[in-house]
N, CA, C and O atoms as CSV, one atom per row, in Angstrom:
chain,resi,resn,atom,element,x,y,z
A,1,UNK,N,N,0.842,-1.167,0.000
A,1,UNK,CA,C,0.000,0.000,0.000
A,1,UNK,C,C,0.898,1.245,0.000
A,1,UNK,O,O,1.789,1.185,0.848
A,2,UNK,N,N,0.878,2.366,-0.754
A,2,UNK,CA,C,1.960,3.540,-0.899
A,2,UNK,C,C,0.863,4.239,0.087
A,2,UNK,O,O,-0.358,4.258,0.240
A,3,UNK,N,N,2.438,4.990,0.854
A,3,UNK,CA,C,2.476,5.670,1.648
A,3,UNK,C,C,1.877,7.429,1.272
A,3,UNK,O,O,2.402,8.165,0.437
A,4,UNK,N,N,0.762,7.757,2.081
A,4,UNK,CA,C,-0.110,8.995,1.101
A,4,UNK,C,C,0.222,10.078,2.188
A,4,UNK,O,O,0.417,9.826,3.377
A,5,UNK,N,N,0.259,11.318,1.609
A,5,UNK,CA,C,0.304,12.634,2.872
A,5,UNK,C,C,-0.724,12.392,3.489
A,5,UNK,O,O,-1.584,11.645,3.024
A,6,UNK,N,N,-0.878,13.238,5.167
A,6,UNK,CA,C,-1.288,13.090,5.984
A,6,UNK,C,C,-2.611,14.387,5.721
A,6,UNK,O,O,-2.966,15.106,4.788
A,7,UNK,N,N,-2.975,14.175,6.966
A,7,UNK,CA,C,-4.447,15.234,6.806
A,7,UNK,C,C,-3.834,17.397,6.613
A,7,UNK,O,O,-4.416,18.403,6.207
A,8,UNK,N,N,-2.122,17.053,7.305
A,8,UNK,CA,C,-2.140,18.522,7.197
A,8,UNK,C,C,-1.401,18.582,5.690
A,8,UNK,O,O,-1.844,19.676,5.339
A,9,UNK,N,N,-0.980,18.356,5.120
A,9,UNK,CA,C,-0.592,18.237,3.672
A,9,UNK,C,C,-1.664,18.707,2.618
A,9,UNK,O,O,-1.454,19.214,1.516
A,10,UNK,N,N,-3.144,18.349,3.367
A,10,UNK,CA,C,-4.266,18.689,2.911
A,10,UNK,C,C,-4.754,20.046,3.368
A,10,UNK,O,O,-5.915,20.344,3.087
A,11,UNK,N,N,-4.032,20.873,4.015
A,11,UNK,CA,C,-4.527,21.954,5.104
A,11,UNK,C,C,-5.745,21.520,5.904
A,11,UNK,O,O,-6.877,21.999,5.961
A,12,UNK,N,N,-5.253,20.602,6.431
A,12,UNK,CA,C,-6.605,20.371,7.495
A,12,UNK,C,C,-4.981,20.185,9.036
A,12,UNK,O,O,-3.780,20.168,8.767
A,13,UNK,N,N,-5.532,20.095,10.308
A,13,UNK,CA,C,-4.673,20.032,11.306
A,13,UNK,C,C,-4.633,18.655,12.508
A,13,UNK,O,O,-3.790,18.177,13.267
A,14,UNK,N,N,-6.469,18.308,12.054
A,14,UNK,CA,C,-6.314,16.843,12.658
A,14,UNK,C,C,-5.658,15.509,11.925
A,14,UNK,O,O,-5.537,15.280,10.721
A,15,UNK,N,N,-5.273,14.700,13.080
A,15,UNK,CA,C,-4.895,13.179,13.055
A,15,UNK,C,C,-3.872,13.275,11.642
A,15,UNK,O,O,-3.932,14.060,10.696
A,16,UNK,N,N,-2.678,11.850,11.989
A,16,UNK,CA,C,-1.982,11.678,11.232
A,16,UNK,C,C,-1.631,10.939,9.838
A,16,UNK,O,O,-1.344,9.797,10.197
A,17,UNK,N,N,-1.534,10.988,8.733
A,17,UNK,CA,C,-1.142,9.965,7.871
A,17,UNK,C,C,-0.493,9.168,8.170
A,17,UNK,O,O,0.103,9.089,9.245
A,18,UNK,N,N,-0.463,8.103,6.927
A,18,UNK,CA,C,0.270,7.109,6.829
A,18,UNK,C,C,1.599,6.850,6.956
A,18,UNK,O,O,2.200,5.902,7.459
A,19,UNK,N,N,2.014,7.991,6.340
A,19,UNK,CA,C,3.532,8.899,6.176
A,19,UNK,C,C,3.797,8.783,7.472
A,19,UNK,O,O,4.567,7.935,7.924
A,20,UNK,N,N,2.934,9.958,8.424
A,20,UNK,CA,C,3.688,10.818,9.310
A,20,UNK,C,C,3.687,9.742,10.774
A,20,UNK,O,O,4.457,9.815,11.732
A,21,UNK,N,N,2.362,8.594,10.516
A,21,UNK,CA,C,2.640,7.461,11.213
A,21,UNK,C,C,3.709,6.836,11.291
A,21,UNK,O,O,4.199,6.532,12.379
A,22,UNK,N,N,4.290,6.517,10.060
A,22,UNK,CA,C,5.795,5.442,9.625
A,22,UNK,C,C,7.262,6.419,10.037
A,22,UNK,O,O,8.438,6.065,10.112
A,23,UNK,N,N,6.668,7.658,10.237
A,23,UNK,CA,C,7.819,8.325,10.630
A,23,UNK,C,C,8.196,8.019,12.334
A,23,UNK,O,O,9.223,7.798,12.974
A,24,UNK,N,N,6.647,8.153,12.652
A,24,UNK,CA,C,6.847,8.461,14.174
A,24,UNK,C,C,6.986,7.426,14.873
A,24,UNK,O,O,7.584,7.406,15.949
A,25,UNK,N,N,6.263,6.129,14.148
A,25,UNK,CA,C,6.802,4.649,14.330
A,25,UNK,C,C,8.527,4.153,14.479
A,25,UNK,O,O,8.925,3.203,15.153
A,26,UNK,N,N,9.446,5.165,13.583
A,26,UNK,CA,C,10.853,4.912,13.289
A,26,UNK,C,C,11.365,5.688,14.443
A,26,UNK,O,O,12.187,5.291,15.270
A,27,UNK,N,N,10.815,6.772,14.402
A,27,UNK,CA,C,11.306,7.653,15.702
A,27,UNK,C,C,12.452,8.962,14.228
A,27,UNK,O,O,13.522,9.527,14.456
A,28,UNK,N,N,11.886,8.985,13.323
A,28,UNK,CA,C,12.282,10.289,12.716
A,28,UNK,C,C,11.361,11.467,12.692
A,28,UNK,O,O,10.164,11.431,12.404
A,29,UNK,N,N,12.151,12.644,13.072
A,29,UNK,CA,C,11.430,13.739,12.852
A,29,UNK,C,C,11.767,14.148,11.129
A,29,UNK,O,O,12.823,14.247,10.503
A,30,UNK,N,N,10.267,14.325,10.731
A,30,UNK,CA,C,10.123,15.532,9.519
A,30,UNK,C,C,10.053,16.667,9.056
A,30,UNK,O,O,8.981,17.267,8.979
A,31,UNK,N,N,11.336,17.225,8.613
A,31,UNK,CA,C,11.414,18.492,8.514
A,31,UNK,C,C,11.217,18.706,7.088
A,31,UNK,O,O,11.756,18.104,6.159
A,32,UNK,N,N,10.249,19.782,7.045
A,32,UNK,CA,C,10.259,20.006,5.523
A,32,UNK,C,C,10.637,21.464,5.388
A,32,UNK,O,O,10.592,22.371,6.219
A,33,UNK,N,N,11.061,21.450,4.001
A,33,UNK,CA,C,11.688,22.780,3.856
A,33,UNK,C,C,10.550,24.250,3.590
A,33,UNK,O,O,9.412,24.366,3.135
A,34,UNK,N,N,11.321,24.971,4.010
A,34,UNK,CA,C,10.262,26.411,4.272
A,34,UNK,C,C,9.729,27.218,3.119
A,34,UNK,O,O,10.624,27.511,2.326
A,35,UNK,N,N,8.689,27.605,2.834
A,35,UNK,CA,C,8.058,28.052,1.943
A,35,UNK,C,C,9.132,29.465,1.847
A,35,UNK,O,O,9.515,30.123,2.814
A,36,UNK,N,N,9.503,29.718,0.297
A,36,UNK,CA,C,10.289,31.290,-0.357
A,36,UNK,C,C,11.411,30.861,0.420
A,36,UNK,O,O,11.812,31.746,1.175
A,37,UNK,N,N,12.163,29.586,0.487
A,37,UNK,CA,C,13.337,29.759,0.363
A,37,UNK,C,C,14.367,28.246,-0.548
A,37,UNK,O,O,14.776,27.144,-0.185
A,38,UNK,N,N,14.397,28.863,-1.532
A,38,UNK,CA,C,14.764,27.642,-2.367
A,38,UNK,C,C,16.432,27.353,-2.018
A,38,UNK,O,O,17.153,26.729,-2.797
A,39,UNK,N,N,16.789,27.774,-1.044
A,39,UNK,CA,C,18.532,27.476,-0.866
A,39,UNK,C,C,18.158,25.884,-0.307
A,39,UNK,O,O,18.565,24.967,-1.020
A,40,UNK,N,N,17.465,25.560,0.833
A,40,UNK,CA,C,16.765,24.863,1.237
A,40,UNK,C,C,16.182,23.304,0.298
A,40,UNK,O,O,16.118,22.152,0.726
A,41,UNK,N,N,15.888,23.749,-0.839
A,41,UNK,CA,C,15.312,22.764,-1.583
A,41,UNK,C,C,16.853,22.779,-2.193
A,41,UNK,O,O,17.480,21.730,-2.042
A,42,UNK,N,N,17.642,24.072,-2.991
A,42,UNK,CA,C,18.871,23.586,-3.555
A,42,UNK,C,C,19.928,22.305,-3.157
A,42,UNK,O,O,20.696,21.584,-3.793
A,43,UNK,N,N,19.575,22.426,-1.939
A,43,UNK,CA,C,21.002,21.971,-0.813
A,43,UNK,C,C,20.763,20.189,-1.200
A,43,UNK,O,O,21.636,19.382,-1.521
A,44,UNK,N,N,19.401,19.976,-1.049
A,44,UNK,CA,C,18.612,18.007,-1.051
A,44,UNK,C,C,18.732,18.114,-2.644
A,44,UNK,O,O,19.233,17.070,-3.060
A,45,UNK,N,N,18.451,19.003,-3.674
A,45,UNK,CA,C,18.988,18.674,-4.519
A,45,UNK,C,C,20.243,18.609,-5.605
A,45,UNK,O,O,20.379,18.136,-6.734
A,46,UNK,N,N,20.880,19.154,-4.904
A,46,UNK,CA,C,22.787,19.027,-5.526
A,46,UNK,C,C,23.045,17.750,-4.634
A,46,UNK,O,O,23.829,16.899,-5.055
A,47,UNK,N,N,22.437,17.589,-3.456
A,47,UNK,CA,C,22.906,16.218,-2.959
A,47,UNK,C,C,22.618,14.831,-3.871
A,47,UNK,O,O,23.470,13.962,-4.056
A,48,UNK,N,N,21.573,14.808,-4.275
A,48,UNK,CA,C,20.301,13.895,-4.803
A,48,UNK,C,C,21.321,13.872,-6.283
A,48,UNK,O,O,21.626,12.717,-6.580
A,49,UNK,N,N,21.804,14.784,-7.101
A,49,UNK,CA,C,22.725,14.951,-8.223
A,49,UNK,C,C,23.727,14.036,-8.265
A,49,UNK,O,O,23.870,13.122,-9.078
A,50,UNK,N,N,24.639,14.431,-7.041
A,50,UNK,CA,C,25.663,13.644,-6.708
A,50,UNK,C,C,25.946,12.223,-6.490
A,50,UNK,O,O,26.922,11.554,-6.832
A,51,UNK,N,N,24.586,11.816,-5.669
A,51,UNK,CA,C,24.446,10.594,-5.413
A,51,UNK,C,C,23.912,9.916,-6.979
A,51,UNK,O,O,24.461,8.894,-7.391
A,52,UNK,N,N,23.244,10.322,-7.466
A,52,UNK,CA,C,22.455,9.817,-9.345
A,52,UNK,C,C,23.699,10.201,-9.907
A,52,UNK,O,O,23.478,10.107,-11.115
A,53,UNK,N,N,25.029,10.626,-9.752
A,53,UNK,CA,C,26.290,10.662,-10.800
A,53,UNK,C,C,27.432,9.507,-10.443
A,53,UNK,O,O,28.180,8.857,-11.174
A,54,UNK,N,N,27.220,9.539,-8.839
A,54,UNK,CA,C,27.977,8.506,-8.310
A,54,UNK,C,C,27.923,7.409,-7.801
A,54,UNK,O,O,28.867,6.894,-7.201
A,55,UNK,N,N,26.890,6.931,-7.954
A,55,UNK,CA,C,26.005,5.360,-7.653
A,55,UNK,C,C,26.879,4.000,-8.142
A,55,UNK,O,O,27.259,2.974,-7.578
A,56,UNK,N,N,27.000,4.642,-9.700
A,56,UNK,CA,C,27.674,3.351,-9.745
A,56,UNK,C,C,29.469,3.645,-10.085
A,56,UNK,O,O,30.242,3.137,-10.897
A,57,UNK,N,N,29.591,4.429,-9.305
A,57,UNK,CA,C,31.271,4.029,-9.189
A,57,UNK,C,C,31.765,3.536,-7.790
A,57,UNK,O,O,32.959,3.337,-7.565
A,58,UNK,N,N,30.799,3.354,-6.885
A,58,UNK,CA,C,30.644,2.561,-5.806
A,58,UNK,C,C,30.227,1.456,-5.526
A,58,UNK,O,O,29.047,1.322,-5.851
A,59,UNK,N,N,30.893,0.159,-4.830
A,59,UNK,CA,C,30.339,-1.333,-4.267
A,59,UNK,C,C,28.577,-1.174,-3.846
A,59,UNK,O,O,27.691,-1.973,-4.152
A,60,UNK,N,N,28.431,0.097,-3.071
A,60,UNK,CA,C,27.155,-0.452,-2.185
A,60,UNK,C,C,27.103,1.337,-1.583
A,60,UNK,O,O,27.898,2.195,-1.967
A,61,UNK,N,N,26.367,1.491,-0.931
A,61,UNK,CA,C,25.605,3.001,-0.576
A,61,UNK,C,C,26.226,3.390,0.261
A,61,UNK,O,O,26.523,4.581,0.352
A,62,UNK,N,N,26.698,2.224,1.349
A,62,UNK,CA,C,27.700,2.579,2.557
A,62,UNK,C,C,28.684,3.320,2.248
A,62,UNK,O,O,28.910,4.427,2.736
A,63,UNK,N,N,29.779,2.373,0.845
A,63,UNK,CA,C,30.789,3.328,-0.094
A,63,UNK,C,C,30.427,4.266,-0.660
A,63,UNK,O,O,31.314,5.047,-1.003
A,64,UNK,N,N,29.156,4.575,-0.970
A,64,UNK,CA,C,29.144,5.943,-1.696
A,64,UNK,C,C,28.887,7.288,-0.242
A,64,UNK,O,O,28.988,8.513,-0.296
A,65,UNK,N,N,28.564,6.436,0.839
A,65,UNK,CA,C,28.442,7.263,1.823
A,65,UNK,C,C,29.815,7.393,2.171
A,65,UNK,O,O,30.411,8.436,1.899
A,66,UNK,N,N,30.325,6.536,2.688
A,66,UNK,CA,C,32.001,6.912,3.249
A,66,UNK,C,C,32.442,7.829,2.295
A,66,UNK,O,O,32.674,8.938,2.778
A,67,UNK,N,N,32.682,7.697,0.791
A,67,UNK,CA,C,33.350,8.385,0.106
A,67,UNK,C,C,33.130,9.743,0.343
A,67,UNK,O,O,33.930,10.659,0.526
A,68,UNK,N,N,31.707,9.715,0.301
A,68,UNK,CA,C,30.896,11.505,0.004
A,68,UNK,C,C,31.801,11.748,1.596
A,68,UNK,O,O,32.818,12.348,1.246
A,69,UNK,N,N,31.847,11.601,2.731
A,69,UNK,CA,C,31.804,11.908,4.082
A,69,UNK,C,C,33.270,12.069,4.192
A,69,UNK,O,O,33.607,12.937,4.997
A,70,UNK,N,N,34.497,11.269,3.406
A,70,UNK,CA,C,35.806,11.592,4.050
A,70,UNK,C,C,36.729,11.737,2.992
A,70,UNK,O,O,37.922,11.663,3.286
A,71,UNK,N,N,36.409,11.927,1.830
A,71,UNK,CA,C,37.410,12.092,0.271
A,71,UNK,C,C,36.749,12.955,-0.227
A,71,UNK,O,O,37.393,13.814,-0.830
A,72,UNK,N,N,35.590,13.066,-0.203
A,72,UNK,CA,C,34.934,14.419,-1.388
A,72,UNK,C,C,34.775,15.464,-0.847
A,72,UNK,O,O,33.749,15.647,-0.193
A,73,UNK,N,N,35.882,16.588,-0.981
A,73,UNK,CA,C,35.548,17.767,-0.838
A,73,UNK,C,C,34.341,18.743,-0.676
A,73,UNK,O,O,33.427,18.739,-1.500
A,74,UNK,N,N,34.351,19.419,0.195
A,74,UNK,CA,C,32.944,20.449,-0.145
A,74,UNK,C,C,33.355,21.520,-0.114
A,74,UNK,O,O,34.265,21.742,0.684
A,75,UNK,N,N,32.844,22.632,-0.980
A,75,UNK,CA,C,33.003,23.695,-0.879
A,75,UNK,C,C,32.239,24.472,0.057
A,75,UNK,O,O,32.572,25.653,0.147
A,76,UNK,N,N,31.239,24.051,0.811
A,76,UNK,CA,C,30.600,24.860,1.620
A,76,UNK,C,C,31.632,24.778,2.795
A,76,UNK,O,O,31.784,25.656,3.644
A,77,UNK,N,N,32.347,23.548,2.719
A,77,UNK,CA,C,33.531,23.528,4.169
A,77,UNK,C,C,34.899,23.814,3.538
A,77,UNK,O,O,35.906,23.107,3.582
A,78,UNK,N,N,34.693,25.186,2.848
A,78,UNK,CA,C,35.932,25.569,2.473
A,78,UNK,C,C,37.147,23.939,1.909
A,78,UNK,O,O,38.040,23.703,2.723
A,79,UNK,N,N,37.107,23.186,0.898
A,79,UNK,CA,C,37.466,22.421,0.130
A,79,UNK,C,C,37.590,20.972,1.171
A,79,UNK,O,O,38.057,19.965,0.641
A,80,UNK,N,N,37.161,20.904,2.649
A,80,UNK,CA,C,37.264,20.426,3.288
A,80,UNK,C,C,36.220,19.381,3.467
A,80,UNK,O,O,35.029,19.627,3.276
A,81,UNK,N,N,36.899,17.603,4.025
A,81,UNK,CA,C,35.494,16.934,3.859
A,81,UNK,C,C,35.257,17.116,5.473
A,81,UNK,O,O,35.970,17.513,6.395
A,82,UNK,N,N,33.483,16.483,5.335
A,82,UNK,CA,C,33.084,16.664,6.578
A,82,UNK,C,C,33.404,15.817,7.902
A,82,UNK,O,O,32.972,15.970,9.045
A,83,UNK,N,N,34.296,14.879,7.381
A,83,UNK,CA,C,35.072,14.336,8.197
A,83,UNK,C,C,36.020,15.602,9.125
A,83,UNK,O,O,36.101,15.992,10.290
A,84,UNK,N,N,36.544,15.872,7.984
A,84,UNK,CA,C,37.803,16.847,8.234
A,84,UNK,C,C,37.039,18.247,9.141
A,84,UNK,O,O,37.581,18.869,10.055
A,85,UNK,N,N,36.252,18.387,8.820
A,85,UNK,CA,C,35.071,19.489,9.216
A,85,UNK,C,C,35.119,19.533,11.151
A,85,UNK,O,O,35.375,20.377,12.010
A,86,UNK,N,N,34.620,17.777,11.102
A,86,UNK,CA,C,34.230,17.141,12.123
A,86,UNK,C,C,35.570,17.503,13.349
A,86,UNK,O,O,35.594,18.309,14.279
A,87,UNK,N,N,36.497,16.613,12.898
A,87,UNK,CA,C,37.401,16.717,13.933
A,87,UNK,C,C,37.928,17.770,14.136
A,87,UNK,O,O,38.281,17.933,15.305
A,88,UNK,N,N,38.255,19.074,13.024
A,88,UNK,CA,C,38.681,20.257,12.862
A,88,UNK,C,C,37.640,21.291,14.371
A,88,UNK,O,O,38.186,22.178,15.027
A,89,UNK,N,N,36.387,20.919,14.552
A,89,UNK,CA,C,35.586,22.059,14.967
A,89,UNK,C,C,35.432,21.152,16.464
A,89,UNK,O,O,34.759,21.635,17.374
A,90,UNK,N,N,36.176,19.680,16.643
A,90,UNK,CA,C,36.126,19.414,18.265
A,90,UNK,C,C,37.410,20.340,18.935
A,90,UNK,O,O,38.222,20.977,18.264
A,91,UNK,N,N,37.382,20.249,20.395
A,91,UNK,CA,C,37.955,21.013,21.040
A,91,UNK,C,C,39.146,20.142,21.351
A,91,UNK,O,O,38.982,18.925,21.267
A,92,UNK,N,N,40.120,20.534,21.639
A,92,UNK,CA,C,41.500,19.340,22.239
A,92,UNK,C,C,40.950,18.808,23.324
A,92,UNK,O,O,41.140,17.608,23.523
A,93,UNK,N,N,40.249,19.487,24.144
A,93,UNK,CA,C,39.657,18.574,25.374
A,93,UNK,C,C,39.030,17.292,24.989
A,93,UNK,O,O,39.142,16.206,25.558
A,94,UNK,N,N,38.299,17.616,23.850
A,94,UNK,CA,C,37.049,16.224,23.710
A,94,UNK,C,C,37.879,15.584,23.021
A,94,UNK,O,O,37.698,14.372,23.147
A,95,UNK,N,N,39.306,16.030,21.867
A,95,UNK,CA,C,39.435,15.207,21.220
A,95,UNK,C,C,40.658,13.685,22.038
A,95,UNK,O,O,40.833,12.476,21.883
A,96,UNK,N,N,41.146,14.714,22.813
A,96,UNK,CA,C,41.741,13.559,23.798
A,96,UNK,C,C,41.448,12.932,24.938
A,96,UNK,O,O,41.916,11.938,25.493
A,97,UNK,N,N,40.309,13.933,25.278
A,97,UNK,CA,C,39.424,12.781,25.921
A,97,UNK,C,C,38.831,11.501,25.741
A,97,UNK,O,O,38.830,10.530,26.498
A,98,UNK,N,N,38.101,11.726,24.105
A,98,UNK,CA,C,37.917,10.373,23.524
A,98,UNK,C,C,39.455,9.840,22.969
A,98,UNK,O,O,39.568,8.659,22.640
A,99,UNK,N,N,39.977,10.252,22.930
A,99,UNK,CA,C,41.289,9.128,22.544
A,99,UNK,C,C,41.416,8.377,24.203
A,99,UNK,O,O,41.607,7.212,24.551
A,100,UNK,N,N,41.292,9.145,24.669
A,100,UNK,CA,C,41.807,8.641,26.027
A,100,UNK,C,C,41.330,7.301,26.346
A,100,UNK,O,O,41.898,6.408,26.976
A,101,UNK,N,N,40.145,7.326,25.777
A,101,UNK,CA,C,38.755,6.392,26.475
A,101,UNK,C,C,38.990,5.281,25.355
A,101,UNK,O,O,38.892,4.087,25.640
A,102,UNK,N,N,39.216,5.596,24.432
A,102,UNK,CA,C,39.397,4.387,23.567
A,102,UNK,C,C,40.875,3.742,23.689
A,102,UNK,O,O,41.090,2.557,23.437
A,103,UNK,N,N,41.723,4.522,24.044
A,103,UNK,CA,C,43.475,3.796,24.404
A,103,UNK,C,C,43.235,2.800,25.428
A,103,UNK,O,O,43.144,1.581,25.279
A,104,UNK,N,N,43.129,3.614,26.686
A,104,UNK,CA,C,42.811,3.170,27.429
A,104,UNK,C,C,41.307,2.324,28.116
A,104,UNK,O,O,41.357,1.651,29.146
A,105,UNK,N,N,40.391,2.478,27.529
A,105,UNK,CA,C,38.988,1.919,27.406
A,105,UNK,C,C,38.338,1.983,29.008
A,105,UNK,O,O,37.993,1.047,29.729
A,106,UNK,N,N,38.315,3.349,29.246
A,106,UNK,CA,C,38.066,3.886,30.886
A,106,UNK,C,C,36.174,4.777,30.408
A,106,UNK,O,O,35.643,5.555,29.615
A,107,UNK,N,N,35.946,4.058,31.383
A,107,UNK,CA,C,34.295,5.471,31.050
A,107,UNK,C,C,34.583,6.410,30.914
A,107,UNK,O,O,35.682,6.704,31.384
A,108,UNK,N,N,33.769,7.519,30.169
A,108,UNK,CA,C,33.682,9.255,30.472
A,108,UNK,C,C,33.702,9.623,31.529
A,108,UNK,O,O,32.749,9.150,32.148
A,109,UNK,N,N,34.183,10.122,31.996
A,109,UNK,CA,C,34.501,11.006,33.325
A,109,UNK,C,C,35.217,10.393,34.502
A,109,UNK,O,O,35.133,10.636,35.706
A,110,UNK,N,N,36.012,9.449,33.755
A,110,UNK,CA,C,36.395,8.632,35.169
A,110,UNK,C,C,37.765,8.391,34.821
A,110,UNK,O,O,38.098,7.331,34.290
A,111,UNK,N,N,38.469,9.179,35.048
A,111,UNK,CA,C,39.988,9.548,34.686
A,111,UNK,C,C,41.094,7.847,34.884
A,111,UNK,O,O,40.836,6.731,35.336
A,112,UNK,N,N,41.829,8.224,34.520
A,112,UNK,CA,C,42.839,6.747,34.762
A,112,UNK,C,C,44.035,7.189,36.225
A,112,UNK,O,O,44.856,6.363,36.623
């Protein structure tokens, strides 16, 4: 059975669709993008591009995910991947804290 918009999709405000059931069943929130601002819709679709150019130069989705996440550049992170993004914007505290915890394999907050 395909999944149909819900009653507010219809401008009405009661009870939920099918959709917004299977969402809340997964435990995802739905964000949809905001009316008069197409940067918003741009962003899901240069993604959606990328993934339909690079599908099949990858094993499986995981690889096209790793790739996109730690080899492919972005220009929104200044030529940087979001890997690089990632560890770049933790603090030295957290980042050797979690080293700490994984060297040594001690809980959070419970020093050696």
């Amino acid at each position: 059975m395909p999944l149909t918009p819900g009653p507010r999709a219809r401008g009405k405000k009661k009870g939920l669709g099918e959709f917004e059931k299977y969402l809340q069943a997964c435990g995802i929130k739905h964000i949809v993008a905001g009316t008069q601002h197409p940067q918003t819709n741009g962003k899901i679709e240069r993604f959606f591009l990328t993934v339909t150019s690079q599908i099949g130069h990858h094993s499986s989705m995981d690889g096209l995910v790793e790739w996109y996440n730690t080899s492919r550049p972005h220009m929104s992170l200044n030529l940087s991947t979001p890997e690089e993004a990632f560890w770049h914007r933790l603090t030295p505290e957290r980042t050797l804290g979690t080293a700490s915890q994984i060297l040594y394999q001690t809980p959070p907050g419970n020093p050696r």
